[in-house]
C-alpha positions, 0 to 999 in steps of 0.5 A: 513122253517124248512132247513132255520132255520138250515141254518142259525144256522150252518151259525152263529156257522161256522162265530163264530168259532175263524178260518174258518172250512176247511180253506185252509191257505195261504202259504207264504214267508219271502218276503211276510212280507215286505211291497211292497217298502221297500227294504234294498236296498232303505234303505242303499241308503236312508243314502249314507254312502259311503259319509263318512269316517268310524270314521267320526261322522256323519256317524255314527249318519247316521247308528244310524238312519239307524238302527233305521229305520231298526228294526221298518221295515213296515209290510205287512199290507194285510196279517194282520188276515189271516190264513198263513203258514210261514216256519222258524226256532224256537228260543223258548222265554221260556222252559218249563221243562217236565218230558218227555221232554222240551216243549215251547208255545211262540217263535220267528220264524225267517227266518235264522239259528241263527238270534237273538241268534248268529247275531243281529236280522233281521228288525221286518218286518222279525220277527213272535213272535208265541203263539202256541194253545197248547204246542210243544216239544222243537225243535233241533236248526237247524231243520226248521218249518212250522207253520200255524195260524192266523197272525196280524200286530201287533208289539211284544217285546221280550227280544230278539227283536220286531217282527212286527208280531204276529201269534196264531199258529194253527199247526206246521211241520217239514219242508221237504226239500228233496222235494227241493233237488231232483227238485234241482238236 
C-alpha cells in the first residue's frame, strides 16, 4: 500500500511539471512548420500573375492579396505543445545592456541568414517568435542555433514581423555543422 501511495505522488509531481522529465525532444525542420499542403508553389499559382502585364492593376491587387495570404501562412498544428528542437538563426527582439555583456530573453528565430532585418520576412508559418527560460548572451548574427522548448500554434506580433509560432525556450546550442560538411564531402 505504502509503494502505491508513493507511486502515485511521484506520478502527480512527474504530470505537474511544466515539461516531461527526461524528455526526449522532437527534432524538427523549418518544412515541418508548414502545414501539409500549403506550398509556395500552390500559392503563386493560386493567383496566375504571369496573366498580367507588370504595371497592369489588377496584377498588382493580385500581389496584394498573395502577400497577404503569404504572412498568415497556416501553421502545422500537430507539432501545437510539443517539445521541439529548431535550428536557426537569432534576431533578438530586445537587448538588454550588461555589465559583461549584451544579453536577450525574446527573439525571433528564423530559417535564414538576414531574414526580417535585411529581406522582408518569411510567411509566419516560417517564424518562431522564442521567450527563453533564462537570459542568453547576445549571439553574433551569423552564428546559427539550436533551441529546444515547448512550441505553440499560436500567432505573435513583433515589430519586426508575425510569427505563427510561439515557443518557451528550454535550452540553446550553437549549431555544429562541421559534422555536415565532413558527410558532405
Amino acid at each position: 500500500m505504502k509503494k502505491l501511495f508513493i507511486s502515485i505522488v511521484m506520478l502527480a509531481i512527474l504530470t505537474a511539471c511544466e515539461e516531461p522529465v527526461n524528455s526526449e525532444s522532437l527534432q524538427v525542420t523549418w518544412e515541418d512548420l508548414i502545414q501539409k499542403g500549403f506550398t509556395p508553389e500552390a500559392l503563386i499559382s493560386k493567383y496566375q500573375l504571369d496573366t498580367y502585364e507588370m504595371g497592369d492593376p489588377r496584377r498588382i491587387l493580385l500581389i496584394q492579396a498573395l502577400e497577404e495570404e503569404w504572412s498568415s501562412a497556416p501553421v502545422n498544428e500537430e507539432l501545437d505543445n510539443k517539445k521541439i528542437t529548431l535550428t536557426g538563426f537569432i534576431v533578438p527582439l530586445e537587448i538588454e545592456p550588461n555589465i559583461d555583456s549584451p544579453t536577450v530573453t525574446e527573439f525571433l528565430l528564423v530559417p535564414f541568414l538576414g531574414a526580417c532585418i535585411h529581406v522582408p520576412p518569411p510567411p509566419a508559418n516560417q517564424l518562431v517568435y522564442v521567450k527563453m527560460r533564462s537570459p542568453i548572451a547576445l549571439p553574433n548574427d551569423d552564428e546559427a542555433f539550436s533551441v529546444t522548448g515547448i512550441i505553440e500554434t499560436e500567432p505573435v506580433n513583433s515589430e519586426l514581423a508575425e510569427a505563427g509560432y510561439i515557443m518557451k525556450g528550454v535550452s540553446l546550442e550553437k549549431f555544429n555543422n562541421e559534422a555536415l560538411s565532413l558527410n558532405a564531402g
